[in-house]
C-alpha atoms as one frame of an Amber mdcrd trajectory, in Angstrom:
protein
-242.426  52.180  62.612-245.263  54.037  62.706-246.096  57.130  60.397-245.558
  60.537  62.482-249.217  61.809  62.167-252.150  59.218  61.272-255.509  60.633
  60.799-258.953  59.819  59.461-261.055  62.199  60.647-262.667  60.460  63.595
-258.955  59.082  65.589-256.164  60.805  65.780-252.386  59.677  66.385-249.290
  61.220  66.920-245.853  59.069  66.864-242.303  59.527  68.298-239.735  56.607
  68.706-240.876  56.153  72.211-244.334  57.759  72.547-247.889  57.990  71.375
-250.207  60.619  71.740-253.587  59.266  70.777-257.395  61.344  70.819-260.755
  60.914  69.096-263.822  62.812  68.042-266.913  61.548  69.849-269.653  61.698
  66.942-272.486  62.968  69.311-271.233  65.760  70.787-268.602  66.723  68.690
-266.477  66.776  71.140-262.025  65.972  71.544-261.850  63.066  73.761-258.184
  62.108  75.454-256.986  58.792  74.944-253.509  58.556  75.711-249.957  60.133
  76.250-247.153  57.890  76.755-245.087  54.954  75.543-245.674  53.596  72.375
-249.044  51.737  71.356-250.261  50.454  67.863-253.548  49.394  66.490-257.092
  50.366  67.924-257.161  51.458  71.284-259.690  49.889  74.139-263.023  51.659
  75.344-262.163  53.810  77.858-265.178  52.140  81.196-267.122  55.508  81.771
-269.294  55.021  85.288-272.692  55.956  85.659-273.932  59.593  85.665-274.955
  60.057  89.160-274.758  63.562  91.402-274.190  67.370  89.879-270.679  66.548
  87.618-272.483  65.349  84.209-270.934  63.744  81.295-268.456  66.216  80.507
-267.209  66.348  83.906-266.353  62.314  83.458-264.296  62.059  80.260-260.951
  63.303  79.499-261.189  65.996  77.163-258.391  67.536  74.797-259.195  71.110
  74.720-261.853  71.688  77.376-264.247  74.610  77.086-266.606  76.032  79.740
-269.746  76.330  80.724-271.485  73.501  79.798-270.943  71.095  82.767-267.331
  70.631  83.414-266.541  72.418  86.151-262.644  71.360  86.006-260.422  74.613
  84.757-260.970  75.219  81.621-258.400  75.701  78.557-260.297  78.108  76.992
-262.391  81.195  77.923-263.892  83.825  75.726-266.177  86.446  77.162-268.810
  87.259  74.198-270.413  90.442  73.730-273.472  89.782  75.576-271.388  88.833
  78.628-271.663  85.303  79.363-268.712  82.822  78.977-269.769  79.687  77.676
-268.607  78.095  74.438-268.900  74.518  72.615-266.440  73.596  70.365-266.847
  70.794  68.144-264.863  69.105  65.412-264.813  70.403  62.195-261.973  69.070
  59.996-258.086  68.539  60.360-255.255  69.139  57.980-251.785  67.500  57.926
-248.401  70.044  57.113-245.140  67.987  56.441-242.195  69.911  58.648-243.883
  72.798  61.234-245.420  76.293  59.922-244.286  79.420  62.466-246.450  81.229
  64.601-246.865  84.921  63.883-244.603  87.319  66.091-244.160  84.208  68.771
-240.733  82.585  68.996-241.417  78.810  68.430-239.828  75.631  67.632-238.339
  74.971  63.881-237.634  71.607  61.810-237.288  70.497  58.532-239.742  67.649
  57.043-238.026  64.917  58.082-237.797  66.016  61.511-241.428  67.175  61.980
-244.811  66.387  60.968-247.586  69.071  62.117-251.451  67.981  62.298-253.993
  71.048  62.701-257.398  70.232  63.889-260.007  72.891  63.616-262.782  73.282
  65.927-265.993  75.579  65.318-268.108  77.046  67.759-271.838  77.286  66.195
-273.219  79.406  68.470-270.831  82.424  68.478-268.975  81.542  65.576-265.835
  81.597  66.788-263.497  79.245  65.211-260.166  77.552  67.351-257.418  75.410
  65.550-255.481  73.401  67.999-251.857  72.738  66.070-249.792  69.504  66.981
-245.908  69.118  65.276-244.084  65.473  66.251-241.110  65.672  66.697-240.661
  61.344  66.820-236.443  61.688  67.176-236.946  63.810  70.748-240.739  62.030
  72.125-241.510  65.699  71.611-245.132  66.915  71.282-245.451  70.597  70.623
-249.283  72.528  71.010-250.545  76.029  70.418-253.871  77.189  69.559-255.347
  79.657  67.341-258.604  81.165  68.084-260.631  83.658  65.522-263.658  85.742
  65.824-265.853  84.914  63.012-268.438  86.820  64.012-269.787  89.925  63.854
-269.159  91.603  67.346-266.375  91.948  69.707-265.630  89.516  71.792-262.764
  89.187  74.348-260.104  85.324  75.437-260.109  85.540  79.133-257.932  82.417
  79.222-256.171  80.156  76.684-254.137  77.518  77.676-251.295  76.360  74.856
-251.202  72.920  76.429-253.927  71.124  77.986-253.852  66.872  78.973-256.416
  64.895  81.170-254.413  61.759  82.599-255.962  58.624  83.618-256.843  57.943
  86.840-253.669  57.054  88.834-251.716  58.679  90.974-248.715  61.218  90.427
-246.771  63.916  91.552-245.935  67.037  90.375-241.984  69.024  89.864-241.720
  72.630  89.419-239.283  75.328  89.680-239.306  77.672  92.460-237.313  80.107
  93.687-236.768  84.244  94.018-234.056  86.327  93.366-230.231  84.747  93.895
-232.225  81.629  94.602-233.596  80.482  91.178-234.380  77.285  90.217-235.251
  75.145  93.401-236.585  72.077  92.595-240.046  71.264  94.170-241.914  67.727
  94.177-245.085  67.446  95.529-247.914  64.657  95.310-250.926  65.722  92.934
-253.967  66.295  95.362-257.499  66.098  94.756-258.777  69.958  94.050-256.422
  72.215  91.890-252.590  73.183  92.391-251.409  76.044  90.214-248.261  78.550
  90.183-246.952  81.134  87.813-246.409  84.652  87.157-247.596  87.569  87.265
-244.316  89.648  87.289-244.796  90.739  83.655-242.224  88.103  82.438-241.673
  84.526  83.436-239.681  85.355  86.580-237.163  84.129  89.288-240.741  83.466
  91.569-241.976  79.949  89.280-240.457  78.972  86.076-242.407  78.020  83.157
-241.855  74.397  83.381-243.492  71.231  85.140-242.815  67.761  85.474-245.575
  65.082  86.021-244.225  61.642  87.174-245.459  57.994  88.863-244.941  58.762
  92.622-241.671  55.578  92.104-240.082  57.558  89.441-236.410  58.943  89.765
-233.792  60.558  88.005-233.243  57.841  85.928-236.233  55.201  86.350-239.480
  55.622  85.604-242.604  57.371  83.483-242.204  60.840  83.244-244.040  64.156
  81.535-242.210  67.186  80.795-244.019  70.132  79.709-242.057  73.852  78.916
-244.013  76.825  77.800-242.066  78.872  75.211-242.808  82.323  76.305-241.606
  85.254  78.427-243.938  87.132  79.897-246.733  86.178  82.422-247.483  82.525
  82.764-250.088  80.370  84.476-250.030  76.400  85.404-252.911  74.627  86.654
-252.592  71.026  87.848-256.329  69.829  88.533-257.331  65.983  90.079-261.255
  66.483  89.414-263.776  64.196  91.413-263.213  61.567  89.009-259.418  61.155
  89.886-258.506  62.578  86.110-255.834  65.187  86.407-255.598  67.564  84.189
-252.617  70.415  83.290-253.038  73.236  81.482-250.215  75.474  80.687-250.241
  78.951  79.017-250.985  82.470  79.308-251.836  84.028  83.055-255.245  84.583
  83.048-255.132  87.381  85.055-252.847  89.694  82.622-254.670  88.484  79.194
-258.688  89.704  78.444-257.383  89.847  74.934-260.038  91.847  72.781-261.109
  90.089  69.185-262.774  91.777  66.646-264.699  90.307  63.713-262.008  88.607
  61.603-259.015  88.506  64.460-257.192  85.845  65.758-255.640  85.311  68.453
-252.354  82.337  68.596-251.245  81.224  72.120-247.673  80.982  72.496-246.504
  76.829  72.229-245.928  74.540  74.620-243.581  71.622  74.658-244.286  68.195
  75.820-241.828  65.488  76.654-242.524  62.075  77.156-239.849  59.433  78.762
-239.642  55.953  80.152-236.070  56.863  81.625-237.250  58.811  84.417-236.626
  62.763  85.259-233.472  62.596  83.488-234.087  60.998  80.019-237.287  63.734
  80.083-234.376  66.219  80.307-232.103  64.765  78.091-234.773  65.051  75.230
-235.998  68.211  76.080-232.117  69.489  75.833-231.956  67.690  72.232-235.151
  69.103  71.183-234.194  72.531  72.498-230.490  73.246  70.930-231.380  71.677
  67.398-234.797  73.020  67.061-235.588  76.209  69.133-232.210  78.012  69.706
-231.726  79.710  66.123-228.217  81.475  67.010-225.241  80.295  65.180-223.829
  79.968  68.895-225.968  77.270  69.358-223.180  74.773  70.311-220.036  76.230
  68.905-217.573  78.964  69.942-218.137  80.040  73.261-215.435  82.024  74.181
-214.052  82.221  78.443-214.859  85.645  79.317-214.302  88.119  82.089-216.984
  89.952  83.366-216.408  93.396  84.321-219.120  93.694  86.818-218.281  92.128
  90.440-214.559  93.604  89.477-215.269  97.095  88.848-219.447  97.475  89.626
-219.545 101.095  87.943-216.186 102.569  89.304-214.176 102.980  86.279-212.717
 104.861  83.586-210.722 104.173  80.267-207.353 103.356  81.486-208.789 100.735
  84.614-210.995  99.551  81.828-207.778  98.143  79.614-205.791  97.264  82.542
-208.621  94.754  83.859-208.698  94.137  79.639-204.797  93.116  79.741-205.134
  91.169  82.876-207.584  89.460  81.716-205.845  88.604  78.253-202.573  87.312
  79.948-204.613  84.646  82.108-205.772  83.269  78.559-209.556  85.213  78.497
-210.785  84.997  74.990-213.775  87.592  75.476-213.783  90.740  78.047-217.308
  92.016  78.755-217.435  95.616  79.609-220.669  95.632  82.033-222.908  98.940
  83.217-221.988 102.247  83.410-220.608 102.809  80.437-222.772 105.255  78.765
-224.921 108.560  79.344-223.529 111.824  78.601-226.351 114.696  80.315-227.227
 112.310  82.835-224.397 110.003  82.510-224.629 106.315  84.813-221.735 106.610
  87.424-225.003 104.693  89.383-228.045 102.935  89.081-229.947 105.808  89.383
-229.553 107.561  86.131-228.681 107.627  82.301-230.752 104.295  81.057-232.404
 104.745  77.768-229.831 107.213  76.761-227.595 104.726  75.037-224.736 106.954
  74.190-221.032 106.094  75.733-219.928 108.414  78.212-217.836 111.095  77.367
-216.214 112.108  81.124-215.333 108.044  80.925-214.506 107.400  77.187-213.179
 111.563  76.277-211.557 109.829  72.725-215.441 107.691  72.252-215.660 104.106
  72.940-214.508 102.976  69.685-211.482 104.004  70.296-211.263 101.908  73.805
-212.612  98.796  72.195-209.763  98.921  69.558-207.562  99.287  72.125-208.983
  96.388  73.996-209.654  93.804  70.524-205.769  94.405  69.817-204.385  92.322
  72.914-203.509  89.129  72.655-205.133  85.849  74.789-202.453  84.260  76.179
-201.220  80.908  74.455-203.315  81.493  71.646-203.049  83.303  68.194-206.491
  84.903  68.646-206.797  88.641  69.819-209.155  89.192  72.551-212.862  89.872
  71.930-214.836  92.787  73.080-218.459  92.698  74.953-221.066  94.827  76.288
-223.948  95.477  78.806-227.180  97.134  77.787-230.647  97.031  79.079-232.541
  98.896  76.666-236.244  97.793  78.086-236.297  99.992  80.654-235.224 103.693
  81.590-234.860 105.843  84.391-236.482 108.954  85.339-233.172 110.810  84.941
-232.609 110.683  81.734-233.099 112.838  78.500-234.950 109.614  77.188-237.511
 109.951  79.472-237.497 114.118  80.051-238.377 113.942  76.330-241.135 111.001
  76.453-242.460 110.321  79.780-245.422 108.598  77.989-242.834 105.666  76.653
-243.041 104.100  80.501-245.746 102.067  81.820-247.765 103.487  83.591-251.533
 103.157  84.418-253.684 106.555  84.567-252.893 108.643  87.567-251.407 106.215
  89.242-247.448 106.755  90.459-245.208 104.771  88.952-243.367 102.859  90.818
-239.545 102.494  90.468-237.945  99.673  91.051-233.581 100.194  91.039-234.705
 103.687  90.375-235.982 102.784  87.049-239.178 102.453  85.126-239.730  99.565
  82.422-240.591 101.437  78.740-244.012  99.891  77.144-242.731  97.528  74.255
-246.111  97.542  73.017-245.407 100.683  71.134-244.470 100.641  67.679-242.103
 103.678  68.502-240.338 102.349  71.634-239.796  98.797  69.686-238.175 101.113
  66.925-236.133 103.445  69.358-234.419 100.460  70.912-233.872  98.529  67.727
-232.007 101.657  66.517-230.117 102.791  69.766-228.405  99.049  69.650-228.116
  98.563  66.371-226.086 102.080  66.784-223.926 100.826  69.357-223.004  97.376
  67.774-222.182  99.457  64.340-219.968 102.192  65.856-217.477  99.350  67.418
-216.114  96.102  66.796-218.200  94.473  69.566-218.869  90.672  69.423-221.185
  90.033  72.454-224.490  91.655  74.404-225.471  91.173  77.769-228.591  92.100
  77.787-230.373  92.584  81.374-233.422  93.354  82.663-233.765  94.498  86.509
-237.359  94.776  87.273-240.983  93.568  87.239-243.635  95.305  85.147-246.126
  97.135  87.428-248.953  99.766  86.314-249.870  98.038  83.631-252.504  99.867
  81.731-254.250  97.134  81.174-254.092  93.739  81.333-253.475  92.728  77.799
-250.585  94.949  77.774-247.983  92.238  79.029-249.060  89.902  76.130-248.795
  93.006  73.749-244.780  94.222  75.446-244.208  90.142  74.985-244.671  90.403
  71.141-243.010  93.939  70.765-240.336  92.662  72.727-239.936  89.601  70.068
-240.058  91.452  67.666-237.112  93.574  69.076-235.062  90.371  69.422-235.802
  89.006  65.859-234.830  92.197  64.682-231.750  92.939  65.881-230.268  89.359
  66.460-231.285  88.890  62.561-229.662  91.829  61.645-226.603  91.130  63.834
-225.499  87.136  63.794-222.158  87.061  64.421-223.172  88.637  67.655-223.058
  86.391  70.499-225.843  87.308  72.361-226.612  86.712  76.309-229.855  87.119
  78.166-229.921  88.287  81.560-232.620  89.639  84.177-231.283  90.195  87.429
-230.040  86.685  86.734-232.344  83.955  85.866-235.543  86.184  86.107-236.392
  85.348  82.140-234.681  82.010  81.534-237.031  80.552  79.625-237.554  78.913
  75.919-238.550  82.178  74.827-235.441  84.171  74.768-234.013  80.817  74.249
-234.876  81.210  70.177-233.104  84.261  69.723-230.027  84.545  73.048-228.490
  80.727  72.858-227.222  81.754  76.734-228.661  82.901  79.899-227.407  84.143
  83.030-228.149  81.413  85.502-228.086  83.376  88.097-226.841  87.081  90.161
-225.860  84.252  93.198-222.198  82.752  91.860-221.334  81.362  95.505-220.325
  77.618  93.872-222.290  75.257  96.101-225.817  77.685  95.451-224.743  76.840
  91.597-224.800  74.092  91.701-228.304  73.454  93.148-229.371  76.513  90.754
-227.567  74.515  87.363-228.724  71.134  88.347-232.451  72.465  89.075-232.201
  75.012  85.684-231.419  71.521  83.642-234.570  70.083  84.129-235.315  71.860
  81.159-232.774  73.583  80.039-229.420  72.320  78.084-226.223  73.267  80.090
-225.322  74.884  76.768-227.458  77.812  77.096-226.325  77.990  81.215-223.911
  81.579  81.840-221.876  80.372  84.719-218.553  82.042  86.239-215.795  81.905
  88.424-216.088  84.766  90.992-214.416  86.239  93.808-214.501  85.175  97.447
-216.032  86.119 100.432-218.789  85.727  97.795-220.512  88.935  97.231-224.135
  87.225  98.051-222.963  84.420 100.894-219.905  85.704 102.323-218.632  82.382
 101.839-214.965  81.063 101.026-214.530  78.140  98.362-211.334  76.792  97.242
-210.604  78.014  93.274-210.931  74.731  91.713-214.219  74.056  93.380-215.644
  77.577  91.727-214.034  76.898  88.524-215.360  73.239  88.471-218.885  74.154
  89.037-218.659  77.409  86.477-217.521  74.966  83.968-220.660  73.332  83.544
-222.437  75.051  82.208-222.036  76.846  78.171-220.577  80.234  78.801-217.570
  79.866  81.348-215.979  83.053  82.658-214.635  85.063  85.654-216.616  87.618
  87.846-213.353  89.338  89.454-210.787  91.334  88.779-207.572  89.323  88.485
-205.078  92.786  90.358-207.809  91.754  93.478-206.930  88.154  93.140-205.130
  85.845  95.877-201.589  85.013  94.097-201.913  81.545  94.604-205.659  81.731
  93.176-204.504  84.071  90.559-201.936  81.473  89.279-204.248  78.298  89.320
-206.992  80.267  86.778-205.282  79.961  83.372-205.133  76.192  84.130-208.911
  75.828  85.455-209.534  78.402  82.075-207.462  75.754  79.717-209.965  72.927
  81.329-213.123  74.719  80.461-212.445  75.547  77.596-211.080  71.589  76.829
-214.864  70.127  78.653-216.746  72.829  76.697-217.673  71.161  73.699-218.607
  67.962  75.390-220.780  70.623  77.772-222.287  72.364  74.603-223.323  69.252
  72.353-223.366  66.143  75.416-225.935  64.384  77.040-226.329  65.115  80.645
-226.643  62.893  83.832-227.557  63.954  87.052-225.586  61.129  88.665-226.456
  62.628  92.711-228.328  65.528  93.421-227.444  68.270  95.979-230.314  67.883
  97.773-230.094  63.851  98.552-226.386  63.653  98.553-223.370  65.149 100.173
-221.168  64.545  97.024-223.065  65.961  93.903-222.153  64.319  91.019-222.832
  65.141  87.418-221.578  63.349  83.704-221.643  64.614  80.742-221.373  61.914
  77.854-220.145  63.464  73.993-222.842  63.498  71.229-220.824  60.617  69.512
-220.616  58.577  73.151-216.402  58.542  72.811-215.352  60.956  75.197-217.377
  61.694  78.937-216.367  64.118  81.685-217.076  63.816  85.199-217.873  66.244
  87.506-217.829  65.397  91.475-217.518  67.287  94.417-217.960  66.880  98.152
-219.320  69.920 100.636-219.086  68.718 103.964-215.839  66.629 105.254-216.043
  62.704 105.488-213.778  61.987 108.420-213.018  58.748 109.188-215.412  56.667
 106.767-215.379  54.559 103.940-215.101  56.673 100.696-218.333  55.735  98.698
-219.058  54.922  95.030-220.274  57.345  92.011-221.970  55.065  89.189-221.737
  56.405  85.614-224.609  56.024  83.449-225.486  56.428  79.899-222.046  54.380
  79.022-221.718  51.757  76.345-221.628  48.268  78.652-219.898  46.258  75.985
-217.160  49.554  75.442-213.761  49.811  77.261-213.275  53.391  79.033-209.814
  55.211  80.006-210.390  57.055  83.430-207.843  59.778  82.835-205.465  58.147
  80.425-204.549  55.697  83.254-206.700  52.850  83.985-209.254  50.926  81.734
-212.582  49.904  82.802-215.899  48.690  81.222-218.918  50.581  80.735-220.812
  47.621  82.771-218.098  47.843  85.322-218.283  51.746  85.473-221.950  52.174
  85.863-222.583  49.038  87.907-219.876  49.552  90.362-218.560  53.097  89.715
-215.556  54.842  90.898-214.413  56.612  94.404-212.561  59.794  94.650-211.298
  60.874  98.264-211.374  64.244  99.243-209.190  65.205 102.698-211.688  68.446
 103.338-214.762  69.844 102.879-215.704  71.306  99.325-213.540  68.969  97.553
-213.982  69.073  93.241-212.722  66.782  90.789-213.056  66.795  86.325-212.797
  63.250  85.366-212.365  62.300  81.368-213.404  59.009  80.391-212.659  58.452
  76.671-214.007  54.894  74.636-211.005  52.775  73.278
């Protein structure tokens, strides 16, 4: 097998068990020329047949280059734009020299993938502008076990004057000529993650954010695949940007049929100002390479993602079935309702009771949304003997059939604040806000400016306060708005980096702390918060057949081990719509964090007595959920009976997950095929009958349902 990294200087290639990455210096110009990204290749590579220069697109506008600058005659989007004192935009960067580091150095105050030696191998090339001496160093770490490429850049102002980076792209690749389409993630709020496939048109076809973080709107994520490639078939590209704030991805088919994507920062929220000496690092971004179609580009990207990006301890172990107090309670409590929803939730065999908002504020104290954030002090009216004293109360029941006492959590959202509050009565300049401009509330709030030393340190220490005065063992921690007034447009890059540094902080200082992200759902579930929360909440829209579009779409890119998904109450609060128990418990179930979203006193009896059984099951499919290899077996969107198997790191134990929506009356049942099974291996279906992974995946297995929104778990296990 090849060596991770070879390099001489003049050709350049990077090595995974299933992929190359391959570019060269061309000795005239100095210039990064593509070769290839894809499956494996070996030995020299052939001359790429360049036509004749002919018409206004010169030379550089017919090559495939690695790190494209502008100015100089390729008019595709470039990867790179700095604005230099004297105002004009154009830069050449050339080849200067390259450096090999065994394992993966970190990027300053950016969260970024990790690895020992033997599971990385970083090359650094560094590129010199002669003109404006401004220096770039493009970094690539191999990860060959996951056909994982990972890029950022570094740019520095050697020079003598200020200049500013109006764009930087973390990622950029010009494909061959051939044709392909495109996957995203779309969506908005309660409607996250919808999975969009288009065919990759001359001219350029970009999305992103500008919401101040990466947003329900476009996730940071894209998929580039042959136009005959499925879910488990066929050459695709993954690519996932590990950052939270504002994000930009440009998919470009110049006039030469090349297409080009570029992912990284949004242009439009960076003009990041360099002085002599500075340097600027763009956050990474991942790319995947698979021959096994949509889903094997998943399946790696999942790998990569909970061994080397997700640093919690939580990772893949011990994730407790919770109750969540919100869609119970909303903020209409006190103490005593507090531990009876606490005991009611212990007796059905909860593990972990999360106490959600309103549980703090004491001049302006949150009874609603429209006061007390940023004053992160438990209410007294609600807790008169201090929350302490409530959480011991709550940490001394008992989980039913279990010897472990129950667990205590807690809801904060510490970025933002609202105007009634002593937080903001004594520092109105902690908000964004942009000169005389109102400021605009969104939920009657106001987001505080992370980019400020001071607010970083006010919310370090008003959490760190609350996790030290109580025996609490997990954080939800939301976020409810967009940013708006910015005060200028580097400020979102600048809150992004405070805000890390909040999170490395406090989750460094706290790791037995299991901690969850959340923003208004799956408004930040990206690879960012990923390094430091190893669970987001999918989504504010629990209605079970929405879920399970929104988890199927969400694992494109992200493991089901970092998916929050729970078992609510019906009429659903965002559909109005009535699902049979199982059906909600089956779909909340696959994903990392299982819980309920109701109070158990509101519950349906028969319901009520069906959830310690549908609890017991999560927690029995959890560890195959948290560690496993996924399959998308049928997707909601081509198929009335989703279907989705999860397969044990170790390949001895599966569980199947298969429901139907609509009724089948009066028609042949049809067939599920596994995949991912062991052909030669001999599988129990439920402890009753033996089949053969051939027999399994080629022919499959049928499961009747007598009405619509039928569910089924189904354990294979290798004998």
């Amino acid at each position: 097998m090849s060596a991770a990294v070879v390099a001489d200087g003049t050709t350049f290639a990077l090595n995974g068990d299933n992929v190359s990455y391959r570019f060269h210096v061309d000795n005239s110009t100095g210039d990064l020329i593509s070769q290839h990204f894809g499956a494996s290749v070996t030995g020299p590579m052939p001359t790429e047949a360049r036509v004749s220069v002919n018409g206004w697109v010169g030379e550089q506008g017919r090559i495939r280059r690695e790190f494209p600058d502008q100015g100089r005659g390729d008019f595709r989007i470039p990867a790179i734009r700095i604005r230099q004192s004297e105002g004009f935009t154009v830069s050449d960067f050339q080849y200067h020299s390259y450096s090999v580091v065994h394992g993966k150095p970190a990027l300053p105050g950016l969260p970024a993938t990790f690895g020992s030696e033997d599971e990385v191998t970083t090359l650094v090339v560094h590129l010199y502008d002669n003109h404006t001496s401004v220096a770039a160093d493009l970094s690539y770490s191999v990860f060959p076990k996951h056909d994982a490429i990972v890029r950022s850049a570094n740019v520095t102002n050697q020079g003598k004057a200020n200049i500013s980076v109006e764009a930087l792209a973390s990622m950029s690749v010009d494909f061959p000529y051939e044709d392909l389409d495109m996957i995203s993630l779309r969506g908005d709020w309660a409607r996250e993650a919808q999975r969009e496939r288009r065919k990759v048109e001359y001219g350029i076809q970009s999305f992103g954010s500008a919401t101040g973080y990466s947003s329900h709107l476009h996730n940071p994520f894209l998929a580039l695949v042959n136009p005959a490639t499925t879910e488990s078939h066929g050459e695709t590209w993954g690519f996932s940007l590990i950052y939270s704030g504002s994000f930009s991805v440009d998919v470009e088919k110049g006039s030469q049929g090349f297409t080009r994507a570029l992912l990284g920062l949004n242009p439009s929220q960076l003009s990041w100002n360099l002085g002599p000496g500075e340097t600027l690092t763009s956050p990474e971004c991942v790319a995947v390479y698979s021959e096994d179609g949509i889903g094997g580009m998943s399946r790696s990207m999942h790998r990569l993602y909970r061994n080397n990006l997700i640093k919690s301890k939580f990772a893949t172990s011990d994730r407790p079935p919770l109750l969540n107090s919100w869609e119970g309670l909303s903020f209409n409590y006190n103490e005593s309702s507090i531990l009876h929803l606490a005991r009611e939730s212990a007796d059905l065999g909860i593990k972990l009771f999360v106490l959600d908002d309103g549980w703090f504020g004491d001049k302006y104290p949150r009874t609603s949304d429209n006061a007390g954030l940023g004053d992160w002090v438990p209410n007294p009216a609600r807790f008169p003997d201090g929350l302490a004293h409530a959480v011991d109360r709550i940490t001394s029941l008992k989980s039913a059939n279990s010897s472990s006492k129950l667990r205590f959590g807690i809801w904060v959202e510490p970025e933002m604040v609202n105007p009634n509050s002593s937080l903001y009565r004594e520092h109105p300049d902690w908000a964004l806000h942009a000169g005389s401009y109102p400021r605009t509330e969104v939920r009657n709030q106001l987001v505080l400016n992370l980019a400020l030393p001071e607010v970083q340190d006010f919310i370090i220490e008003s959490v760190s306060n609350i996790l030290k005065s109580a025996d609490i063992s997990y954080v939800k921690w939301d976020n409810n708005r967009g940013i708006h007034e910015m005060p200028s447009p580097s400020t979102d890059h600048s809150y992004m980096l405070g805000m890390y540094r909040v999170f490395h902080n406090l989750t460094t200082q706290f790791p037995d702390v299991l901690w969850e992200g959340c923003a208004s759902g799956g408004g930040r579930f990206d690879p960012g918060v990923l390094q430091y929360f190893p669970q987001i909440w999918t989504s504010d829209d629990t209605d079970a057949v929405e879920r399970i579009t929104i988890q199927l779409g969400t694992s494109l890119a992200y493991p089901p081990s970092a998916m929050g998904a729970h078992l609510s109450a019906v009429p659903n609060q965002q559909t109005g719509r009535t699902l049979p128990v199982e059906f909600r418990g089956h779909v909340a179930m696959m994903g990392g964090s299982f819980g309920l979203e109701l109070d158990p006193a509101e519950t349906p009896a028969e319901d009520k007595a069906k959830l310690p059984g549908l609890i017991a099951l999560a927690e029995k499919v959890n560890p195959i959920i948290l560690q496993g290899d996924m399959y998308r077996l049928n997707l909601p969107e081509n198929s009335n009976w989703p279907a989705v198997l999860f397969i044990s790191e170790d390949g001895s134990q599966a569980v199947l997950f298969y429901f139907q929506i609509n009724p089948n009356i009066n028609h042949a049942v049809p067939w599920v095929r596994m995949q991912g099974l062991d052909t030669k291996a001999m599988y129990s279906v439920d402890g009753n009958q033996t089949f053969s992974g051939a027999t399994l995946m080629n022919i499959g297995l049928q499961f009747p349902f007598d009405t619509d929104y039928g569910s089924k778990v189904v354990f294979l296990e290798r004998v």
